[in-house]
ROSE-4610 file (N, C-alpha, C; in Angstrom, 1 decimal, always signed):
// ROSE-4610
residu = [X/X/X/X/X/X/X/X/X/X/X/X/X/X/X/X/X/X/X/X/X/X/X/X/X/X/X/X/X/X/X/X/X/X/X/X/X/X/X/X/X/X/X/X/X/X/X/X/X/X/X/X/X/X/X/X/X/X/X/X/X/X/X/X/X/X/X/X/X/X/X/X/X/X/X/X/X/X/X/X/X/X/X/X/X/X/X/X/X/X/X/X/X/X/X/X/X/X/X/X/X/X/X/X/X/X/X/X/X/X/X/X/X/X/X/X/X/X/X/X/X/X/X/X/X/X/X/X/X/X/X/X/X/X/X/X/X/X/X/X/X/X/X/X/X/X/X/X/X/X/X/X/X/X/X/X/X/X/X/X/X/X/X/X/X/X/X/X/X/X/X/X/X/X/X/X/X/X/X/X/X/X/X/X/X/X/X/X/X/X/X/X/X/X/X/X/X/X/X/X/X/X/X/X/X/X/X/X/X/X/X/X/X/X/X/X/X/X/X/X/X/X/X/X/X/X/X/X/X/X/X/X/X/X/X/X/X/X/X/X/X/X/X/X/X/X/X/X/X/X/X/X/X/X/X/X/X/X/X/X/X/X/X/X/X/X/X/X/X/X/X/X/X/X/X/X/X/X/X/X/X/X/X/X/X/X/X/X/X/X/X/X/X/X/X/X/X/X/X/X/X/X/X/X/X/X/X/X/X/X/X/X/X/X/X/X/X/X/X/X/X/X/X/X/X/X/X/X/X/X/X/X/X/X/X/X/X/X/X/X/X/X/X/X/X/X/X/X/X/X/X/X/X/X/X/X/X/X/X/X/X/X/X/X/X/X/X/X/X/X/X/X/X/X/X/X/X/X/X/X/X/X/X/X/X/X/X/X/X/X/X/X/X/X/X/X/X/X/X/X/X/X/X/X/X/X/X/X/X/X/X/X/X/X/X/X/X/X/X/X/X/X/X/X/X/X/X/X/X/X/X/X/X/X/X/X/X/X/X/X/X/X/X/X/X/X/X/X/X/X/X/X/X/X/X/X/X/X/X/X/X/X/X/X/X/X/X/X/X/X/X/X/X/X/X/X/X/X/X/X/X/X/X/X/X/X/X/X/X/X/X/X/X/X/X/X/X/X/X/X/X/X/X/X/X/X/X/X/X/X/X/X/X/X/X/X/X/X/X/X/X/X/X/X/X/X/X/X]
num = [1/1/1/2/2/2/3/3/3/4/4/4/5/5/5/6/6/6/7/7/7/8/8/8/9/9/9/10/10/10/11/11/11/12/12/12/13/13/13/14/14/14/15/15/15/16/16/16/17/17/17/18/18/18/19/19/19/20/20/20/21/21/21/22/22/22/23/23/23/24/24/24/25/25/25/26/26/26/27/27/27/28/28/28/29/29/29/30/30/30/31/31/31/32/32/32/33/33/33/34/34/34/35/35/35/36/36/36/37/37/37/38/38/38/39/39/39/40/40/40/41/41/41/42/42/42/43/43/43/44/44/44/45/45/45/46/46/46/47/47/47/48/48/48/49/49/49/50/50/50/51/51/51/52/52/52/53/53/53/54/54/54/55/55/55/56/56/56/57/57/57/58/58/58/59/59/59/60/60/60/61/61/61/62/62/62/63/63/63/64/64/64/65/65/65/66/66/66/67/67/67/68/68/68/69/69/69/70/70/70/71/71/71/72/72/72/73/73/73/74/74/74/75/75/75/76/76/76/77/77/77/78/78/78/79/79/79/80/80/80/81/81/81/82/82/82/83/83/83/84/84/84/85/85/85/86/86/86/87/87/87/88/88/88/89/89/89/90/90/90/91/91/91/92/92/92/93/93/93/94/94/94/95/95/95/96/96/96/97/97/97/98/98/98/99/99/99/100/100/100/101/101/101/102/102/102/103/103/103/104/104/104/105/105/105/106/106/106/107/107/107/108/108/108/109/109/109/110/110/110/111/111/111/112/112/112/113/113/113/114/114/114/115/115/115/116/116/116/117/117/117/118/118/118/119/119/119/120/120/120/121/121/121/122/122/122/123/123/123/124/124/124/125/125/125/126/126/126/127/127/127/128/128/128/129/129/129/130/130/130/131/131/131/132/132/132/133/133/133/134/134/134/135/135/135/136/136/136/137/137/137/138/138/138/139/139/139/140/140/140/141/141/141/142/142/142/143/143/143/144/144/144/145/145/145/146/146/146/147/147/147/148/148/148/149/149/149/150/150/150/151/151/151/152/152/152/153/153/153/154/154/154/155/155/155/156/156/156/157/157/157/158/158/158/159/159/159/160/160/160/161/161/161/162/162/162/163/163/163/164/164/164/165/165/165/166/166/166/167/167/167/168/168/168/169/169/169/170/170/170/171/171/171/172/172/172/173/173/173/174/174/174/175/175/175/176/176/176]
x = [+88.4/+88.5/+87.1/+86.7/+85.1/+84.2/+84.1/+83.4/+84.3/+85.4/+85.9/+85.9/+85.4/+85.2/+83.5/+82.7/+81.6/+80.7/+81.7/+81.7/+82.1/+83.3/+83.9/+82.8/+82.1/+81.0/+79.7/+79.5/+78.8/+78.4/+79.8/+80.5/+80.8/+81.4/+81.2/+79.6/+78.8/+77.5/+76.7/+77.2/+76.6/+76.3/+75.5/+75.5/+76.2/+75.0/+75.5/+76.4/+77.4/+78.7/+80.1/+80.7/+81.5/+82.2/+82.4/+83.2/+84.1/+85.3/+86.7/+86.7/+86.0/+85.4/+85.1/+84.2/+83.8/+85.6/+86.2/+87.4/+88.1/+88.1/+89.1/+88.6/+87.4/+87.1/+87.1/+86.4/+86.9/+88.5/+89.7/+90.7/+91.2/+90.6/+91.1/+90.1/+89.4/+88.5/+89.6/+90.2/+91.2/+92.5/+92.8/+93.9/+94.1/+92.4/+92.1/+92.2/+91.8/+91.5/+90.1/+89.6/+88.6/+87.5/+87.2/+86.2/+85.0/+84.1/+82.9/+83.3/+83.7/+84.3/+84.0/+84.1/+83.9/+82.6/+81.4/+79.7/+80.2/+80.4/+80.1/+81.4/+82.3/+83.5/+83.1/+82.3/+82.0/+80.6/+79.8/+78.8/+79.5/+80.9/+81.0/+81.9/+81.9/+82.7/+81.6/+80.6/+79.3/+79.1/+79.8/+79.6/+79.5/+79.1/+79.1/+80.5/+81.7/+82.6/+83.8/+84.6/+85.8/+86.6/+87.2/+87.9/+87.7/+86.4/+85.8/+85.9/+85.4/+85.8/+87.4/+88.0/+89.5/+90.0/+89.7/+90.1/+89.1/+88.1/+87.4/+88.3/+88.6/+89.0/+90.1/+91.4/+92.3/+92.3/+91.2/+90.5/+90.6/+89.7/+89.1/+90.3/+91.4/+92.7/+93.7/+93.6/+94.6/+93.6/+92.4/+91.6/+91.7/+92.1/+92.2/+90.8/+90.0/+88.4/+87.8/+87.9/+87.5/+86.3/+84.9/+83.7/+83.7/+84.9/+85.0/+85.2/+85.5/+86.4/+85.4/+84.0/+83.1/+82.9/+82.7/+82.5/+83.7/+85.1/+86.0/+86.8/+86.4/+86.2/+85.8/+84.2/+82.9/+83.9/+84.7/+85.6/+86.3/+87.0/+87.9/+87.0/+86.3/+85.3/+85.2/+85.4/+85.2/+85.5/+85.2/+85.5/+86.6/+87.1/+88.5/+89.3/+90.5/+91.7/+92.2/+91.9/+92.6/+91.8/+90.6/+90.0/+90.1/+90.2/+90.5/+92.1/+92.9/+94.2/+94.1/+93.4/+93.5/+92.5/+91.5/+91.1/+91.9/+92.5/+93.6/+94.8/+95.2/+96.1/+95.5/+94.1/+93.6/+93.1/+92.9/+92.6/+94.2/+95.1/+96.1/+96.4/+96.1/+96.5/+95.7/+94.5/+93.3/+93.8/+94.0/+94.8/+93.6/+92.5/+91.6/+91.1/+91.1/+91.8/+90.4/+89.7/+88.5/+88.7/+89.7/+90.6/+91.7/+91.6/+92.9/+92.5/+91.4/+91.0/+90.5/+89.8/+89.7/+91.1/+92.2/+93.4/+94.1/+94.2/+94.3/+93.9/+92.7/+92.0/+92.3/+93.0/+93.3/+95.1/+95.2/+96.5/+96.2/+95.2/+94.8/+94.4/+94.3/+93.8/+94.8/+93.9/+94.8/+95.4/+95.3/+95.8/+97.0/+98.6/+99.6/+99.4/+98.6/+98.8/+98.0/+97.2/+96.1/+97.0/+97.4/+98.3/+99.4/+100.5/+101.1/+100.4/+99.5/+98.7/+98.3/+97.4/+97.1/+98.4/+99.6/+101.1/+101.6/+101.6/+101.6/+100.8/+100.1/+99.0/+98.7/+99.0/+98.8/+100.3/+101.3/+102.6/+102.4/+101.9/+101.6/+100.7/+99.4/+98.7/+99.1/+100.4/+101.1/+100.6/+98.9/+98.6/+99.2/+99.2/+100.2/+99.1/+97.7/+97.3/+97.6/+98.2/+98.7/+99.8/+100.9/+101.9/+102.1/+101.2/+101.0/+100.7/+99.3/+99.2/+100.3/+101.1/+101.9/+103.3/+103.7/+104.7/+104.5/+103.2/+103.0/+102.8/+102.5/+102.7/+103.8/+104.9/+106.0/+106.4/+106.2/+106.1/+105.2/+104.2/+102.9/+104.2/+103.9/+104.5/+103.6/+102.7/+101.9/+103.2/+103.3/+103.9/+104.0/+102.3/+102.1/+102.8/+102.3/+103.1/+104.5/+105.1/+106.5/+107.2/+106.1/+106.5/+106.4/+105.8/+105.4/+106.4/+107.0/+107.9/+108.3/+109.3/+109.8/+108.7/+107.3/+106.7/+106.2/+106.5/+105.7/+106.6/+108.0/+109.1/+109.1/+108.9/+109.0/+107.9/+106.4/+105.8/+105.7/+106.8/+106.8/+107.8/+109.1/+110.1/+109.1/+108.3/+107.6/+107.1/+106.9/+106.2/+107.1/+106.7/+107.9/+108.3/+109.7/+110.3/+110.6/+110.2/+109.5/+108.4/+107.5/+106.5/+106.8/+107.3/+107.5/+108.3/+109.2/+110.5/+110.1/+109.1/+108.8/+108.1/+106.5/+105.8/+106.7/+107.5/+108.0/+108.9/+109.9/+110.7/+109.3/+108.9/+107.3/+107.6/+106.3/+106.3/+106.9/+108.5/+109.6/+109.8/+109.4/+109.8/+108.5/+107.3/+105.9/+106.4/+105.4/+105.1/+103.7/+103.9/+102.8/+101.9]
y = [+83.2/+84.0/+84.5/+84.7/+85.5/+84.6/+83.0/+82.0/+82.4/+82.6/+82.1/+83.9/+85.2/+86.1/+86.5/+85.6/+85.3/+84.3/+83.7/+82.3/+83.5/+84.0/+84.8/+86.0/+86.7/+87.9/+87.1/+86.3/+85.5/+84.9/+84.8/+84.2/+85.3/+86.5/+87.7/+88.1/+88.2/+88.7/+87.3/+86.4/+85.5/+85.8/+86.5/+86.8/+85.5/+84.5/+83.0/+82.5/+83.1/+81.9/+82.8/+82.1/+82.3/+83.8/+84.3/+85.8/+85.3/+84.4/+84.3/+83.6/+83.0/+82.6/+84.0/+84.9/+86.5/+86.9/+87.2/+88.1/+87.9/+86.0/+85.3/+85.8/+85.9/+86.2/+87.7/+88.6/+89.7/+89.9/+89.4/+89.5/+88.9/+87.7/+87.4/+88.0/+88.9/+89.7/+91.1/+91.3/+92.3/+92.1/+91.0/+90.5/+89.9/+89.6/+89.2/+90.1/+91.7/+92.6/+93.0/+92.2/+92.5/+93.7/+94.6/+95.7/+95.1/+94.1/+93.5/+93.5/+93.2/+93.1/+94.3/+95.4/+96.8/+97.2/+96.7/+97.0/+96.2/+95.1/+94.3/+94.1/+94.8/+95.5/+96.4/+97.6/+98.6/+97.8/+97.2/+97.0/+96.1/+95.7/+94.9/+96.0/+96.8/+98.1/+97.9/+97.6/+97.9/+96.8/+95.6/+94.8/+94.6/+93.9/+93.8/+92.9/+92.6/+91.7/+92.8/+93.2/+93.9/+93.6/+92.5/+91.9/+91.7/+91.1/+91.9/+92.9/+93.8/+95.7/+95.4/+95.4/+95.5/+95.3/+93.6/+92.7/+93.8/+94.5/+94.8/+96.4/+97.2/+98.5/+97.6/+96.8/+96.6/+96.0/+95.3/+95.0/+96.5/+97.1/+98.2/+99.2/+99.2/+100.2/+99.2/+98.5/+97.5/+98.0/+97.8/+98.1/+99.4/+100.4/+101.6/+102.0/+101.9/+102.1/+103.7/+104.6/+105.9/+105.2/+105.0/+104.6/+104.5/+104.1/+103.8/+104.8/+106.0/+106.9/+107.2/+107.6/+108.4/+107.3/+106.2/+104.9/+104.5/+104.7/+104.8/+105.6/+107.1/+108.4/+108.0/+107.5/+107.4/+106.1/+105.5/+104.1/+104.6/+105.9/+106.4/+107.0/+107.3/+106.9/+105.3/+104.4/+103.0/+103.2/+102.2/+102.2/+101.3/+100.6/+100.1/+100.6/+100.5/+101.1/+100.0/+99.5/+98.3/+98.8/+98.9/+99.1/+100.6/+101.5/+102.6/+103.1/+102.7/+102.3/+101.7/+101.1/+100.0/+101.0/+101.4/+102.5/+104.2/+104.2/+105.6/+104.9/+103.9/+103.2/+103.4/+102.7/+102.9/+103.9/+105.1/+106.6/+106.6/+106.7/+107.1/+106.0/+105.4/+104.1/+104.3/+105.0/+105.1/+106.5/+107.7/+108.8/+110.1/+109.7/+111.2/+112.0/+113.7/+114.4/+114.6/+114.3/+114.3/+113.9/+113.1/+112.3/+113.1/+114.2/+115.2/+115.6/+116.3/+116.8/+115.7/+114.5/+113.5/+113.0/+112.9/+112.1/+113.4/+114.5/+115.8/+115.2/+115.4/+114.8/+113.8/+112.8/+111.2/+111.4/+112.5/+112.5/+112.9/+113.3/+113.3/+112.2/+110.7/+109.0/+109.1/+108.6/+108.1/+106.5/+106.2/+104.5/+105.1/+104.7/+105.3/+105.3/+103.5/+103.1/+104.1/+104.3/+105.8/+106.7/+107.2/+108.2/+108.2/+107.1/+106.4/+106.3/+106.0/+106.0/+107.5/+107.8/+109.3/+110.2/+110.1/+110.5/+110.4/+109.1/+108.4/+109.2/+108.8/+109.2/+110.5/+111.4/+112.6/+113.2/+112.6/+113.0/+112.4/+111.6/+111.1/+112.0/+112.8/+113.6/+114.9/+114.9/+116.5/+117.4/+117.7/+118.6/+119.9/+121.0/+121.9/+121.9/+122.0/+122.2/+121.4/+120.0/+119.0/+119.4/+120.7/+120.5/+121.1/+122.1/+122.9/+121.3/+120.8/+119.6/+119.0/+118.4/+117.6/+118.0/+118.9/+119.7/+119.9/+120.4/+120.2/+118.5/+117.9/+116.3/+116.0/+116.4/+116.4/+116.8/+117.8/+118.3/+117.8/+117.0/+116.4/+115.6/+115.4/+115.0/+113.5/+113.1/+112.0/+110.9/+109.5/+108.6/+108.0/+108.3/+107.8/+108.2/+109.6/+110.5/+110.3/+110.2/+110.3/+108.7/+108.0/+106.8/+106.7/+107.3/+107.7/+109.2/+109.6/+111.1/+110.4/+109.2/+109.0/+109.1/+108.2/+108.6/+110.3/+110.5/+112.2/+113.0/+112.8/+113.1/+112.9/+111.5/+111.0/+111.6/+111.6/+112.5/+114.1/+114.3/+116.0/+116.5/+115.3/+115.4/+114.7/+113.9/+114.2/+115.5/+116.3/+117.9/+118.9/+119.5/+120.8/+121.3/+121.3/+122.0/+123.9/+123.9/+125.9/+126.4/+125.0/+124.9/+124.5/+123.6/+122.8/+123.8/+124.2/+124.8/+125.6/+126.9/+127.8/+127.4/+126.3/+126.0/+124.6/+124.0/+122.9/+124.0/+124.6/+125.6/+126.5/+127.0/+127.4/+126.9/+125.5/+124.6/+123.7/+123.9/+123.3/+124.2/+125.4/+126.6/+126.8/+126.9/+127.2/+126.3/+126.6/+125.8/+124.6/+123.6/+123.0/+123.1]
z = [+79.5/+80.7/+81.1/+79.9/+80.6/+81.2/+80.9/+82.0/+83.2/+83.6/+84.8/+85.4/+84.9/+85.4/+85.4/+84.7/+85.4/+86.7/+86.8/+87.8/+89.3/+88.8/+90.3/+90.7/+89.5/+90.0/+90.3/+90.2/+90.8/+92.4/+92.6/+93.8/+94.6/+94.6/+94.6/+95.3/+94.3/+94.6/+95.5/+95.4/+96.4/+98.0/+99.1/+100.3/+101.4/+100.4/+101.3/+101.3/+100.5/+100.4/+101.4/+101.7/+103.1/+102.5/+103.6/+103.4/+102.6/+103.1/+102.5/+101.3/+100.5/+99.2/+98.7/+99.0/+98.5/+98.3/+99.5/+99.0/+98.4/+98.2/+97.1/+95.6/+95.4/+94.2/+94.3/+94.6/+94.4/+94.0/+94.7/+94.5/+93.2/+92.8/+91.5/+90.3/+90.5/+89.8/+89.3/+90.3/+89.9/+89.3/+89.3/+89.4/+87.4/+87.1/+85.7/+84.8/+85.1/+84.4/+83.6/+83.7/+83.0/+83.6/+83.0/+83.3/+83.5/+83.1/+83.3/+84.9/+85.7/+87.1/+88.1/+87.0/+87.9/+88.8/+88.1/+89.2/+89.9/+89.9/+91.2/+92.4/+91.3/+93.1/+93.6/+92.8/+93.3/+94.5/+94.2/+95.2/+96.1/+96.0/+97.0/+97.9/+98.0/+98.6/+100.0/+99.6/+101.1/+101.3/+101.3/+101.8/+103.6/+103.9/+105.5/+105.8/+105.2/+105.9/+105.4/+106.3/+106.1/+105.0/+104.8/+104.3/+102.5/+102.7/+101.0/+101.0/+101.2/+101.2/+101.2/+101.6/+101.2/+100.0/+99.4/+98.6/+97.0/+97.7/+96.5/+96.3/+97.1/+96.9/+96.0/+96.5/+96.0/+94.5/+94.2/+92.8/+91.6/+92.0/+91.9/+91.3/+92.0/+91.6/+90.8/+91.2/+90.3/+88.5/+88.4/+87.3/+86.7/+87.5/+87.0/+86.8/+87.8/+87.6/+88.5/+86.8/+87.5/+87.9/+87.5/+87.9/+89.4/+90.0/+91.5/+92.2/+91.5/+92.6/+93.4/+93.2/+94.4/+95.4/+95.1/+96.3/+97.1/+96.2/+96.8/+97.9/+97.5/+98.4/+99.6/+99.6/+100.5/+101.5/+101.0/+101.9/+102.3/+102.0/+103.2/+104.4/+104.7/+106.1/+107.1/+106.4/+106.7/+107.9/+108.8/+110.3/+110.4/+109.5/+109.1/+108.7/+109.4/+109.1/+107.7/+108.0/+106.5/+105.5/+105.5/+104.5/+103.9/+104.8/+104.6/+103.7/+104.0/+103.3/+102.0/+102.1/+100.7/+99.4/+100.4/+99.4/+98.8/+99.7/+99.6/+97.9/+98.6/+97.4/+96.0/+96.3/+94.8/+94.4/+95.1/+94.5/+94.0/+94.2/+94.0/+92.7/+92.8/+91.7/+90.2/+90.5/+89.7/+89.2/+89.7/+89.7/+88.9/+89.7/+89.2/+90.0/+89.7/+90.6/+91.7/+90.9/+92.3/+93.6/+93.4/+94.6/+95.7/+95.1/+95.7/+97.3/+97.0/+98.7/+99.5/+99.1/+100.4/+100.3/+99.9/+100.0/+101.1/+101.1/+101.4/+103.4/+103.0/+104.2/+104.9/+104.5/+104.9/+105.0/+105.0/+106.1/+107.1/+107.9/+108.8/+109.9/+109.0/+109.3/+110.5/+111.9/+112.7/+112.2/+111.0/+110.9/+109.6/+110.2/+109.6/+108.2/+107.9/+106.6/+105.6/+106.1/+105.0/+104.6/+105.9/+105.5/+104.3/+104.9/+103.8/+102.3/+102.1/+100.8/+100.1/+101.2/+100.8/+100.4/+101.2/+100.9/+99.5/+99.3/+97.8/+97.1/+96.9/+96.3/+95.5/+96.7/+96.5/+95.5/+95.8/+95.0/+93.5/+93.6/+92.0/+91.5/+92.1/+91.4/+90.7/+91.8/+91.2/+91.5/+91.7/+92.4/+93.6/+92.9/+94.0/+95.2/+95.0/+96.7/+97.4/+97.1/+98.4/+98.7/+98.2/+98.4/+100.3/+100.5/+101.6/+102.8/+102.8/+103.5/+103.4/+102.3/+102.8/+103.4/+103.1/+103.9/+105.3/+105.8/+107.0/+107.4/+106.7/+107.2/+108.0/+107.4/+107.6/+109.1/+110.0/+111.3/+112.4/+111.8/+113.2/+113.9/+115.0/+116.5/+116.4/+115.5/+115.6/+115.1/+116.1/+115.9/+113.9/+114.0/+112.8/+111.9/+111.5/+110.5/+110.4/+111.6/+111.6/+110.8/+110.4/+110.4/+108.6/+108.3/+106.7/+106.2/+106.8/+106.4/+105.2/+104.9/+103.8/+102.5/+102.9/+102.1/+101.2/+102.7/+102.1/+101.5/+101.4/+101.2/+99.7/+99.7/+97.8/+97.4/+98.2/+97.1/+96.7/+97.6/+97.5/+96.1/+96.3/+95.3/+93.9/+93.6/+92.3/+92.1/+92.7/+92.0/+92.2/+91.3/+90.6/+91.8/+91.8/+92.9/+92.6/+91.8/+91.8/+92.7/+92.7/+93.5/+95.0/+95.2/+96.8/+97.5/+97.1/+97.6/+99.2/+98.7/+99.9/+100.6/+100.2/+101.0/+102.0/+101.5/+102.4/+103.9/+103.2/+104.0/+105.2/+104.4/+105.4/+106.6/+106.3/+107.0/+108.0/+107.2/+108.4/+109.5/+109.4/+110.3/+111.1/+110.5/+111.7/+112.8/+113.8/+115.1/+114.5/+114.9/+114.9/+116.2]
């Protein structure tokens, strides 16, 4: 396996060779498991083709690569909504809590799918300060939001309902 996960970071760090050759390897970089894989997903996070950025976030969390979280953070900015998503998943996938307030933040993503992620995401951390954000998730009048409620829903029922109870009831009652 290690020839055929040195052949792909190779191919990978290649500029000249066709984007969709990059994202195919990237993807089967993640897909191998091997940690030797992790610098060069992470440098492929700034790549110039969207699609590598995607294929690499999605690498990256499949690996369970803290190392990634701050480059992965820095991708929830991307001017892609694909890309942006795909990085939300793998904070949540990777599961370190450094990750809590930009996921916090990326329910705010006008692209549903972030949200969706960040939703996820944030219910797996357990974290009680998302419990406030995501309760109000729950009330935005945004098409998007409204389209992810199930999601925000399942991540609210993973954390202690001692905790969820008053902030969700709150929230269903303010004005937005």
């Amino acid at each position: 396996m290690s020839a055929e996960v040195d052949a792909l970071i190779k191919t990978l760090r290649n500029k000249s060779e066709d984007w969709q050759v990059r994202a195919i390897a990237a993807a089967r970089l993640g897909s191998l498991g091997d940690a030797k894989a992790i610098d060069p997903l992470i440098e492929a996070l700034t790549d110039a083709d969207d699609d590598v950025r995607e294929r690499a976030a999605e690498a990256l969390g499949k690996l369970g690569a803290n190392k990634a979280v701050d480059a992965l953070i820095t991708l929830l900015q991307d001017p892609s909504g694909e890309v942006r998503w795909r990085a939300a998943r793998s904070l949540g996938e990777i599961g370190d809590a450094k990750a809590v307030d930009p996921l916090i933040n990326a329910l705010q993503d006008e692209y549903w799918l972030v949200r969706h992620y960040a939703a996820l995401g944030l219910g797996q951390f357990g974290d009680p300060k998302a419990i406030k954000a995501l309760a109000r998730a729950l009330k935005d009048d945004y098409w998007a939001v409204r389209a992810v409620q199930p999601s925000i829903a399942r991540a609210l029922m993973q954390m202690d309902p001692a905790q969820v109870t008053k902030p969700v009831l709150t929230a269903l009652t303010e004005k937005v």
